[in-house]
LOLODREN-124416 format. One record per residue (C-alpha): x, y, z; residue number from 1. Coordinates in steps of 0.2 Angstrom, whole numbers. Layout:
REM LOLODREN-124416
+-------+-------+-------+-----+
!     X !     Y !     Z !  nr !
+-------+-------+-------+-----+
!     X !     Y !     Z ! NUM !
...
+-------+-------+-------+-----+
***
This chain:
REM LOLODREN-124416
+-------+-------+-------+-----+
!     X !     Y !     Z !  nr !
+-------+-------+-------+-----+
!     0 !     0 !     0 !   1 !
!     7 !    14 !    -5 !   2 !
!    -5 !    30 !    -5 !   3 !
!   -18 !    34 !    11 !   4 !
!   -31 !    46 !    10 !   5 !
!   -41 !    52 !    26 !   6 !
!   -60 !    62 !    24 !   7 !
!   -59 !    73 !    40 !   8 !
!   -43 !    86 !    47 !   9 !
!   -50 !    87 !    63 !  10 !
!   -42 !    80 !    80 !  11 !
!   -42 !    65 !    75 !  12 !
!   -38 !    64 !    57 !  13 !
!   -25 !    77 !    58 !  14 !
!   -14 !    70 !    70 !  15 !
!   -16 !    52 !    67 !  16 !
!   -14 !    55 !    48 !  17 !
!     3 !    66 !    54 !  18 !
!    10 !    49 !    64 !  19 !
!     7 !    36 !    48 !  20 !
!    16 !    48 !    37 !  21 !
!    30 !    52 !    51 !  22 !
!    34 !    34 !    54 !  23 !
!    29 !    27 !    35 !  24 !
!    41 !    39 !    24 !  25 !
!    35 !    27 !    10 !  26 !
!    16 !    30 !    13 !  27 !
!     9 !    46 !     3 !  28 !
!    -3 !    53 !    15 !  29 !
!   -17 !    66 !    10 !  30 !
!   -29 !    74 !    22 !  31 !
!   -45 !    81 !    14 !  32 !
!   -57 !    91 !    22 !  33 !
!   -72 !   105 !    16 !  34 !
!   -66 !   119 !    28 !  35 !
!   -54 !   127 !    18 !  36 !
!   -49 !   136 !    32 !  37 !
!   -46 !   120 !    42 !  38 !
!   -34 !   114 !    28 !  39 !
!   -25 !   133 !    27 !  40 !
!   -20 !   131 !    46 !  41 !
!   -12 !   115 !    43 !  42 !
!    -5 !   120 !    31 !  43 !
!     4 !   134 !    43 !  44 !
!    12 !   136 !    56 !  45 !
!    -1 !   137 !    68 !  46 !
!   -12 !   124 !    67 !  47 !
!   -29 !   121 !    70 !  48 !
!   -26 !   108 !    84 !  49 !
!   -14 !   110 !    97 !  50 !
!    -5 !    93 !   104 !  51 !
!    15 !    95 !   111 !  52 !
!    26 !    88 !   100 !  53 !
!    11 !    89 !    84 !  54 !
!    18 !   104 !    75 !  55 !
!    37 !    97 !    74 !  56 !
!    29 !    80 !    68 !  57 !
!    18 !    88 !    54 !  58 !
!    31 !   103 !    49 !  59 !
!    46 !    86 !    47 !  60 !
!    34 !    77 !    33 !  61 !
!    25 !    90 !    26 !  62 !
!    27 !    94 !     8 !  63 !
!    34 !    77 !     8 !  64 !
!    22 !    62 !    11 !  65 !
!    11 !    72 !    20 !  66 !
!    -2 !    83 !    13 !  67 !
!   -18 !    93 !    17 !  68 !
!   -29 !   102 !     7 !  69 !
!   -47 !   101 !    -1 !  70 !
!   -47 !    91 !   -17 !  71 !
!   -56 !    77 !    -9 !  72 !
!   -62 !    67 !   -24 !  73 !
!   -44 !    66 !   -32 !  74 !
!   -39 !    59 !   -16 !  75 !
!   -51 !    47 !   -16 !  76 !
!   -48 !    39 !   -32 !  77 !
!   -27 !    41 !   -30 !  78 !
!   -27 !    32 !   -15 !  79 !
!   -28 !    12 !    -8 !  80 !
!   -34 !    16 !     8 !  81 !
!   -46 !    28 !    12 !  82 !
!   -51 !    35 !    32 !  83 !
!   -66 !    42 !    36 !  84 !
!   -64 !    53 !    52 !  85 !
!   -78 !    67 !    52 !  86 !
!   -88 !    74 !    66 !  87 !
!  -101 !    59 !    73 !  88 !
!  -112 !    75 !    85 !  89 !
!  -126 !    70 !    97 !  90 !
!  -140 !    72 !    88 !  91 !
!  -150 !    89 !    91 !  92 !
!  -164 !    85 !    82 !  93 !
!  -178 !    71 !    77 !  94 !
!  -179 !    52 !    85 !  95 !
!  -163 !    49 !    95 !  96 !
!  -162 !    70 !    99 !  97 !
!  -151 !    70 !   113 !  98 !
!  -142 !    53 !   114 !  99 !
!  -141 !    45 !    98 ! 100 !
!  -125 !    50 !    87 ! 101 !
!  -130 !    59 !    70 ! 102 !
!  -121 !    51 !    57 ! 103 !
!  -125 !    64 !    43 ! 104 !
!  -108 !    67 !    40 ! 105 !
!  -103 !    49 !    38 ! 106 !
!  -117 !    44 !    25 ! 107 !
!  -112 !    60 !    16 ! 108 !
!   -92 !    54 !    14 ! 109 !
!   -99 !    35 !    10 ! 110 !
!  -108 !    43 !    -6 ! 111 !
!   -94 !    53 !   -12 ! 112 !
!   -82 !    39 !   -11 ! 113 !
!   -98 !    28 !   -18 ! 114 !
!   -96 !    42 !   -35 ! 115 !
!   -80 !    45 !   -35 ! 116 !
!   -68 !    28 !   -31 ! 117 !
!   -61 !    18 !   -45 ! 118 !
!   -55 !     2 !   -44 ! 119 !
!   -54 !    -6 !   -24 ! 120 !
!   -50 !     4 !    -9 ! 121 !
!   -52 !     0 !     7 ! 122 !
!   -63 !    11 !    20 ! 123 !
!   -57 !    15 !    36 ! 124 !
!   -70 !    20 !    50 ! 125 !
!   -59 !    29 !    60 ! 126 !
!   -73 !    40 !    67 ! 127 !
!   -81 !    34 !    83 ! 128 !
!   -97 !    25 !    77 ! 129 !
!  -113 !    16 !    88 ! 130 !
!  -111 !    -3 !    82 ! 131 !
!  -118 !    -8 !    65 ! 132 !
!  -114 !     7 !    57 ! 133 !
!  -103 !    -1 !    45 ! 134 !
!  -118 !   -12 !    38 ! 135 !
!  -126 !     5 !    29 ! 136 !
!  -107 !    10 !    24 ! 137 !
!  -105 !    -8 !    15 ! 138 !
!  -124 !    -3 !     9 ! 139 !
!  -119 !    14 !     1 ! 140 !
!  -102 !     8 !    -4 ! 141 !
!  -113 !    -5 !   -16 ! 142 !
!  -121 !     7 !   -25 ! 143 !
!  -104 !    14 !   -32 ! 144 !
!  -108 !    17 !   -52 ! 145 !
!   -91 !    15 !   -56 ! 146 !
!   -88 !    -2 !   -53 ! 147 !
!   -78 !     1 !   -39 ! 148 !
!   -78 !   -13 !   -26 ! 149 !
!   -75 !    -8 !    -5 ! 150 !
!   -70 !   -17 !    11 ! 151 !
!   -73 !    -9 !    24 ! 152 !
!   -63 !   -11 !    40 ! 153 !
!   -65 !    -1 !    58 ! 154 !
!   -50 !     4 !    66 ! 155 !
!   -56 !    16 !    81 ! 156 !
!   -46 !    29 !    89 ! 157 !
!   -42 !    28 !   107 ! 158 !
!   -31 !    44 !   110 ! 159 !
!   -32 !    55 !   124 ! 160 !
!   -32 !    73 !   119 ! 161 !
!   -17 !    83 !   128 ! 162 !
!    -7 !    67 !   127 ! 163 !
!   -13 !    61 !   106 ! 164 !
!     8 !    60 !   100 ! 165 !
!    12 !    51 !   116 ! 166 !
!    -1 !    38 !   113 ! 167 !
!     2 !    38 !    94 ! 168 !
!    18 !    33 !    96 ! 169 !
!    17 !    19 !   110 ! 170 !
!    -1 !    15 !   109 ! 171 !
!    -9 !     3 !   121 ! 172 !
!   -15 !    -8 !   108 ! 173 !
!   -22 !    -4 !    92 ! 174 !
!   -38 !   -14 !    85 ! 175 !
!   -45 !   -16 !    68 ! 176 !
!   -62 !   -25 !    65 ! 177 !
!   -65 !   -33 !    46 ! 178 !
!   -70 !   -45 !    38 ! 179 !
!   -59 !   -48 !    23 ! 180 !
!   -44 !   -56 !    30 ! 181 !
!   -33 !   -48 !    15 ! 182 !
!   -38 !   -32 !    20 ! 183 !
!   -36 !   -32 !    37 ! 184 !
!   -18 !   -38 !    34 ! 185 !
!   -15 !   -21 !    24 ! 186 !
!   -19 !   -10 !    38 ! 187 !
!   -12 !   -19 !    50 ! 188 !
!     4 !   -17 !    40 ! 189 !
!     3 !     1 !    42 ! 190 !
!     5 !     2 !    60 ! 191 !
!    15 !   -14 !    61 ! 192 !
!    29 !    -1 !    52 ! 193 !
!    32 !     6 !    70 ! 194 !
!    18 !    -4 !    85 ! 195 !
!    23 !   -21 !    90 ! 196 !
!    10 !   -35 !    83 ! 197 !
!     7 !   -39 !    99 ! 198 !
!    -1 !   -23 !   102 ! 199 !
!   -11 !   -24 !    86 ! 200 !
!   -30 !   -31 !    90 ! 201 !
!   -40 !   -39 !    75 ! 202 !
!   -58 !   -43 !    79 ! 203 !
!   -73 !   -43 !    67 ! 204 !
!   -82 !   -28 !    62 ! 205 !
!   -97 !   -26 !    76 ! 206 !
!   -84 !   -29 !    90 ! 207 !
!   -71 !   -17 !    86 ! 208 !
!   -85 !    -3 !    83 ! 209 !
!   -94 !    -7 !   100 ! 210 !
!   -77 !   -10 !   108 ! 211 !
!   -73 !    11 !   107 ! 212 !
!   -91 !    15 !   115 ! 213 !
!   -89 !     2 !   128 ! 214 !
!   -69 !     9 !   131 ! 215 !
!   -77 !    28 !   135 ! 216 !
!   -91 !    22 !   145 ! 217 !
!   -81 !    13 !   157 ! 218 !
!   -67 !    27 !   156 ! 219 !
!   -81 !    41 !   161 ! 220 !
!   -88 !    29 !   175 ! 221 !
!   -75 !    28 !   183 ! 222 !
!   -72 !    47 !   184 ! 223 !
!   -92 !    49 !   189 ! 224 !
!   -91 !    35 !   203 ! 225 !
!   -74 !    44 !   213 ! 226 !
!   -85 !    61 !   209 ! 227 !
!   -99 !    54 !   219 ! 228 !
!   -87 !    49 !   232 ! 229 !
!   -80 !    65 !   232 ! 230 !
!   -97 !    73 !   238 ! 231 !
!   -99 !    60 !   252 ! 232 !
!   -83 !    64 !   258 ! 233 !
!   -85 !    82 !   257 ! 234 !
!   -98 !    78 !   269 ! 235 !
!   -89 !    67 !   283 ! 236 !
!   -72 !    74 !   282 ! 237 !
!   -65 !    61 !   271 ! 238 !
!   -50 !    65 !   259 ! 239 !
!   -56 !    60 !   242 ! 240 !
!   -37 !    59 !   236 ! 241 !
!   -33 !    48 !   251 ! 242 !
!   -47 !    38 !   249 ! 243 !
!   -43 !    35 !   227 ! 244 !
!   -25 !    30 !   234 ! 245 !
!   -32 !    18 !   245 ! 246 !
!   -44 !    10 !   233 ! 247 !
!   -31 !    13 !   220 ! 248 !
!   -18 !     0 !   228 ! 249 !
!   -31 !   -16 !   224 ! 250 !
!   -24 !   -23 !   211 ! 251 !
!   -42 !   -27 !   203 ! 252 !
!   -44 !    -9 !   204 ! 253 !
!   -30 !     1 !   199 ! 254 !
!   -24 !    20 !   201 ! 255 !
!   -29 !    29 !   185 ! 256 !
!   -46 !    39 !   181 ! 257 !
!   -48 !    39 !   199 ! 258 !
!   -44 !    59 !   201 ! 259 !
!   -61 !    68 !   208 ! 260 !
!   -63 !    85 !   199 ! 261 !
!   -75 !    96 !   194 ! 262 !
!   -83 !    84 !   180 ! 263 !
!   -77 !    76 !   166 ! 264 !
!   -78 !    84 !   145 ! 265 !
!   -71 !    83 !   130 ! 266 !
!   -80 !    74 !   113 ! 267 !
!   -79 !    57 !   117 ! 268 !
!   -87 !    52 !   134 ! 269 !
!  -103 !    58 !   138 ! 270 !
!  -107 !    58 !   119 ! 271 !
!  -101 !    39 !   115 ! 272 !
!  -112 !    36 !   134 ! 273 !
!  -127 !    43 !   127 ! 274 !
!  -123 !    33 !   111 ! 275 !
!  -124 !    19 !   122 ! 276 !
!  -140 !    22 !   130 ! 277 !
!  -146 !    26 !   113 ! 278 !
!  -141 !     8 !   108 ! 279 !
!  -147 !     0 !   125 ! 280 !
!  -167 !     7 !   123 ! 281 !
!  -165 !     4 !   103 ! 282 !
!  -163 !   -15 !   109 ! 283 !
!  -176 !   -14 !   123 ! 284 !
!  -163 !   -14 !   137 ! 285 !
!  -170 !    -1 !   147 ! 286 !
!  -160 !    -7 !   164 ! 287 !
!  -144 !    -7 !   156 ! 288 !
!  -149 !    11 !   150 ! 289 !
!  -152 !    19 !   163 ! 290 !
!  -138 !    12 !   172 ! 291 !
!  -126 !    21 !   160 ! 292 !
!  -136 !    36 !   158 ! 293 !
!  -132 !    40 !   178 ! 294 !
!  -115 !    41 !   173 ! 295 !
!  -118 !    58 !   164 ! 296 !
!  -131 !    63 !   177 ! 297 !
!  -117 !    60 !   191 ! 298 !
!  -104 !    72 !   180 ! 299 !
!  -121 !    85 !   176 ! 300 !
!  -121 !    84 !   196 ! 301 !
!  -104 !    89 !   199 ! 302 !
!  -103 !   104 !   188 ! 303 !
!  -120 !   111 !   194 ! 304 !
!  -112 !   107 !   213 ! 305 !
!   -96 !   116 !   210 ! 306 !
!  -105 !   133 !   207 ! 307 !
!  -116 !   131 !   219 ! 308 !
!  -101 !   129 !   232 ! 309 !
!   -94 !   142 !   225 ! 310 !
!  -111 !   154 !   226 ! 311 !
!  -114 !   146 !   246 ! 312 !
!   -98 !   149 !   250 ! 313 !
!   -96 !   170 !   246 ! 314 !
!  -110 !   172 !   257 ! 315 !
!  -122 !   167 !   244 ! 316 !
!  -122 !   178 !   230 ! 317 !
!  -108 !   182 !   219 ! 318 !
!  -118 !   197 !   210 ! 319 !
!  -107 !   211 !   204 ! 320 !
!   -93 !   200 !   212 ! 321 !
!   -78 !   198 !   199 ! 322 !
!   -72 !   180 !   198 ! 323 !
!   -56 !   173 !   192 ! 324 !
!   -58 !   158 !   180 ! 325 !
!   -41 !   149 !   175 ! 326 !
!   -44 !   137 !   161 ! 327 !
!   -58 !   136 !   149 ! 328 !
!   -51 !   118 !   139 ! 329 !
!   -58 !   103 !   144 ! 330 !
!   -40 !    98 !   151 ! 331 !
!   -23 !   103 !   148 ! 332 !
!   -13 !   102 !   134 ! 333 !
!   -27 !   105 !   122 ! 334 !
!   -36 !   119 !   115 ! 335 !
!   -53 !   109 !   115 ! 336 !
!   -67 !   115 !   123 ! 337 !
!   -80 !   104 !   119 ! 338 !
!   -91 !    99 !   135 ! 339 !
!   -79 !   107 !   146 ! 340 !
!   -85 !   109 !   163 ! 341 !
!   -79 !   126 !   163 ! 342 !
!   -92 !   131 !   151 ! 343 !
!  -106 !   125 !   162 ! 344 !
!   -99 !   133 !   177 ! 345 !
!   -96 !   150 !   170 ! 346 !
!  -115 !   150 !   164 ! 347 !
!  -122 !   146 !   181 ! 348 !
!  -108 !   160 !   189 ! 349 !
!  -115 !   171 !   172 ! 350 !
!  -134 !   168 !   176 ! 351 !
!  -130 !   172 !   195 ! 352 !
!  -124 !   190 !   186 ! 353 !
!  -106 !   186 !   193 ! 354 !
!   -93 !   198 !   181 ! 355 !
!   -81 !   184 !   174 ! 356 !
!   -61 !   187 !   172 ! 357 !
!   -58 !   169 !   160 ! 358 !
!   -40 !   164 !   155 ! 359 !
!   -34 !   150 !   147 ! 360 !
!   -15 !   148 !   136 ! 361 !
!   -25 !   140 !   121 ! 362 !
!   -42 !   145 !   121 ! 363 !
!   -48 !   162 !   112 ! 364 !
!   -60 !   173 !   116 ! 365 !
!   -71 !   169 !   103 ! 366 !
!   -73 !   151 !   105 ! 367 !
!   -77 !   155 !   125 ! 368 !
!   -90 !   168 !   120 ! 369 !
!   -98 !   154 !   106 ! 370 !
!   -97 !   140 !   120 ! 371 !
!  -106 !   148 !   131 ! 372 !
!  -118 !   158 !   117 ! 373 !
!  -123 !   141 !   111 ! 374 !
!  -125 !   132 !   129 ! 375 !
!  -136 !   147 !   134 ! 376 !
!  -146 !   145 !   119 ! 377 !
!  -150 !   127 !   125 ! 378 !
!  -152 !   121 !   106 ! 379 !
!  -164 !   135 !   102 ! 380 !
!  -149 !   145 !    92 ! 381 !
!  -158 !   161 !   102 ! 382 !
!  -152 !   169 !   116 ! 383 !
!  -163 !   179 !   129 ! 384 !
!  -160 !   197 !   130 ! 385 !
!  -153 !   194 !   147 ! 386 !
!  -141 !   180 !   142 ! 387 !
!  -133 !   191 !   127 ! 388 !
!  -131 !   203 !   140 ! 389 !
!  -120 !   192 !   153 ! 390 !
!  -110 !   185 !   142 ! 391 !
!  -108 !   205 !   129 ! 392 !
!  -104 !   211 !   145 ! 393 !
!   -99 !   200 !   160 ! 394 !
!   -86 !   189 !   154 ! 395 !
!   -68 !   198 !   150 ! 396 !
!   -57 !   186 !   142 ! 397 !
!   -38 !   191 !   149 ! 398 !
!   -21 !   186 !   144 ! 399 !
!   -13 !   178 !   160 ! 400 !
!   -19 !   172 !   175 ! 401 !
!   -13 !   188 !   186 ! 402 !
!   -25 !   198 !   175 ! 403 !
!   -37 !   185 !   178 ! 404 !
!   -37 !   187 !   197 ! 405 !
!   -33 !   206 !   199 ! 406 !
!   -47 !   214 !   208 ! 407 !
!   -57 !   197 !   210 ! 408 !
!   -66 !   192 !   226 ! 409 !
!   -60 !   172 !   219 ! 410 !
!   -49 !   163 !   209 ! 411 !
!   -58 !   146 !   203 ! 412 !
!   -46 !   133 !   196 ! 413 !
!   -57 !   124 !   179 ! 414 !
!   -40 !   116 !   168 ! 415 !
!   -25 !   106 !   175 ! 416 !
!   -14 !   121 !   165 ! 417 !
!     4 !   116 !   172 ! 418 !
!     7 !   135 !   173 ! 419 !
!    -7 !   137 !   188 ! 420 !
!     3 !   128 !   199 ! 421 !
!    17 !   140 !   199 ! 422 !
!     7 !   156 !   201 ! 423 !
!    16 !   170 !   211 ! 424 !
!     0 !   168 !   224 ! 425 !
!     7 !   181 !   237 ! 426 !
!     6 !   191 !   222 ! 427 !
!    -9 !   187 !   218 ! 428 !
!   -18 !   190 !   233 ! 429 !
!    -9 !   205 !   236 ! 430 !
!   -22 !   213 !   221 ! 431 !
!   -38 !   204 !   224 ! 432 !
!   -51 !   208 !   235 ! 433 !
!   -54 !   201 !   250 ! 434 !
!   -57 !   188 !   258 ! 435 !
!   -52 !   180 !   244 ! 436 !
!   -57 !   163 !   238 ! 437 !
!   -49 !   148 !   228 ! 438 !
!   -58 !   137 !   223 ! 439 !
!   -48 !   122 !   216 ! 440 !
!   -60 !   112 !   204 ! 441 !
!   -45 !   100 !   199 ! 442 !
!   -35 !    97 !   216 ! 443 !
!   -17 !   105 !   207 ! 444 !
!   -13 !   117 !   221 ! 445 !
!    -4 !   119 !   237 ! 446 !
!   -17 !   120 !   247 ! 447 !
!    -8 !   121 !   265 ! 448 !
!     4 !   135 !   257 ! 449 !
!   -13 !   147 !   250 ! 450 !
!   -20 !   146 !   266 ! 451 !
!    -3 !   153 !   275 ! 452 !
!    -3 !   165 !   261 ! 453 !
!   -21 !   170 !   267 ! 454 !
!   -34 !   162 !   254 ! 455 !
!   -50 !   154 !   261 ! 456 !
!   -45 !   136 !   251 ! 457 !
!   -59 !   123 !   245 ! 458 !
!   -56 !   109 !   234 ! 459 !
!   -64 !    95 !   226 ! 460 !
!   -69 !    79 !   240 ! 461 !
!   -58 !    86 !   256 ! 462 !
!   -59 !    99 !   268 ! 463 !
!   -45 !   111 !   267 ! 464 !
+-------+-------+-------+-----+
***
């Protein structure tokens, strides 16, 4: 195989796509994508997604084996094996409206391969998909009136944003469903150029698609049952982080995604979840579904929680009250924002007509001001006159944290950023008003240290 093409420059797409042409020199690699303005920033020096180490790896092949731009049907027909990785939303809309993934833009990239593929390529889901999807790709793919003849494989990604190169490069496994044993032998030669066989999974179609939801659900449960903890130990002067250690020690239980915050985003969990409980009431498991819808309601709780600690604890109302928000992504290391729980917080604080000071190294202030404009619209696309308001005139969107927190009454912690932790806090509270507040919604800071400096301290499952 000697030419790859992927439909989709997103987080996905754009950095996997970056790896296979990094570590296969022999591999032509084109990314294709309908947002010109997508491909342009690729195609510079700043790009649309922000991974460390992603810029060095796409500026090394570049103009080489790796290319990005907008000629999507040339790329289909020049290459061999062909990746869909477009956006699978929530849908917003008709039966499924809320849960069910909307898989618009993946019927649209199986026709235009359907018209514009010669000869046989192989199709790559590469987006996560609810299981059986690939049954109405192979459908579309049929109907191709230029001969053309498909297999499709499903090779689902499991990166976490913030660390994407890191797990590229030395992935926990790698897994491709298929049918065609000949094909899944072709892809699986493509990673095999630089991931030990050992790591690389094969499995038939229906597993490997069910095996990505199934991955994120129990991923996101675990964050949502040490959240749940983290309230009950809040309330009997546990230590949550004490109490994760303890737990974390059994072997059968282990240390990781046991870390309480103040909920858990990004595009993959609570979307593939509600996918899930989609799939469960589709298939009239009701039980099963509501058992897996309480993991999103557990992280809904702790957002909504957070503010509400925040709002009790400055003597119940934070009106006209200038607030510090340090981080807007969803984690750091990222400049994704999507179902961060920063944006749910800053619209409670908002609709409490608290004045908002946000910072965050990667996020601009446009994509806060539309996060928030389209949570506050709830899916009506109109904003009340009072919400247009709060977010025209109560959020300022500053260009370091000491901004952030000059003349505030609090400083609330909503990103893990790296940089937080080694804030010049005397400093800090030297300017703000006072008492002053921090509230630390992702347990990074020296607590014991803030509270000598002078700050009233709460945090996420512990009394401070």
């Amino acid at each position: 195989m000697t030419k790859i093409c992927c439909i989709g420059a997103g987080y996905v797409g754009g950095p996997t796509m970056a790896m296979i042409a990094y570590k296969c020199p022999n591999i032509d690699v084109h990314v294709v994508d309908i947002n010109q303005a997508r491909i342009d920033a690729w195609n510079s020096d700043v790009l649309p997604v922000y991974e460390p180490g992603l810029f060095e790896i796409v500026a090394s092949r570049r103009g080489k084996n790796l290319k990005f731009s907008t000629c999507i049907d040339h790329a289909i027909r020049e290459a061999d094996i062909i990746f869909i990785s477009v956006n699978t939303p929530t849908k917003t809309f008709g039966a499924g409206a809320g849960r069910a993934a909307n898989l618009e833009f993946i019927e649209r990239c199986a026709r235009r391969i359907a018209e514009a593929a010669e000869g046989h390529k192989i199709v790559v889901e590469k987006s996560t998909l609810p299981v059986r999807t690939a049954e109405a790709v192979k459908r579309i793919l049929s109907e191709s009136s230029n001969g053309a003849t498909f297999d499709v494989l499903s090779n689902p990604e499991f990166l976490a944003e913030g660390t994407a190169i890191e797990d590229l490069l030395d992935p926990d496994r790698v897994l491709i469903g298929g049918e065609n044993p000949e094909a899944i032998e072709a892809l699986v030669s493509v990673y095999a150029h630089w991931v030990d066989r050992s790591r690389i999974l094969t499995t038939n179609l229906w597993s490997s698609e069910l095996s990505k939801l199934t991955a994120n659900a129990f991923l996101a449960q675990r964050v949502s049952s040490i959240n749940a903890i983290s309230a009950l130990c809040e309330a009997t002067e546990a230590n949550v982080d004490e109490v994760a250690a303890a737990i974390g020690t059994d072997s059968r239980i282990g240390p990781k995604f046991l870390k309480a915050s103040v909920g858990f985003g990004g595009s993959c969990f609570q979307k593939d979840i509600l996918n899930l409980v989609y799939l469960c009431q589709h298939y009239g498991l009701h039980e099963v579904a509501e058992y897996w819808e309480q993991v999103v309601k557990m992280n809904d709780y702790q957002k909504s929680r957070f503010a509400q600690k925040m709002v009790k604890t400055m003597f119940n109302t934070v009106s006209g009250k200038r607030l510090a928000i340090w981080g807007f992504a969803f984690k750091k290391d990222t400049n994704d924002t999507r179902e961060s729980a920063a944006i749910y917080v800053c619209r409670d604080l908002l609709r409490e007509n608290a004045i908002l000071n946000i910072y965050d190294p990667k996020v601009s202030d446009e994509q806060i001001r539309n996060d928030l404009r389209e949570l506050m619209a709830n899916g009506s696309g109109e904003l009340s006159q009072l919400d247009r308001r709060l977010i025209d005139e109560n959020i300022h969107v500053v260009e370091s944290m000491q901004a952030a927190a000059s003349g505030s009454h609090a400083v609330a912690v909503l990103t893990e950023w790296d940089e937080f932790k080694n804030a010049d806090f005397e400093r800090i509270y030297s300017q703000m008003q006072k008492p002053a507040f921090v509230f630390d919604g992702r347990n990074i800071l020296d607590h014991k240290k803030l509270q000598q400096i002078g700050f009233e301290v709460h945090a996420i499952g512990k009394r401070v």
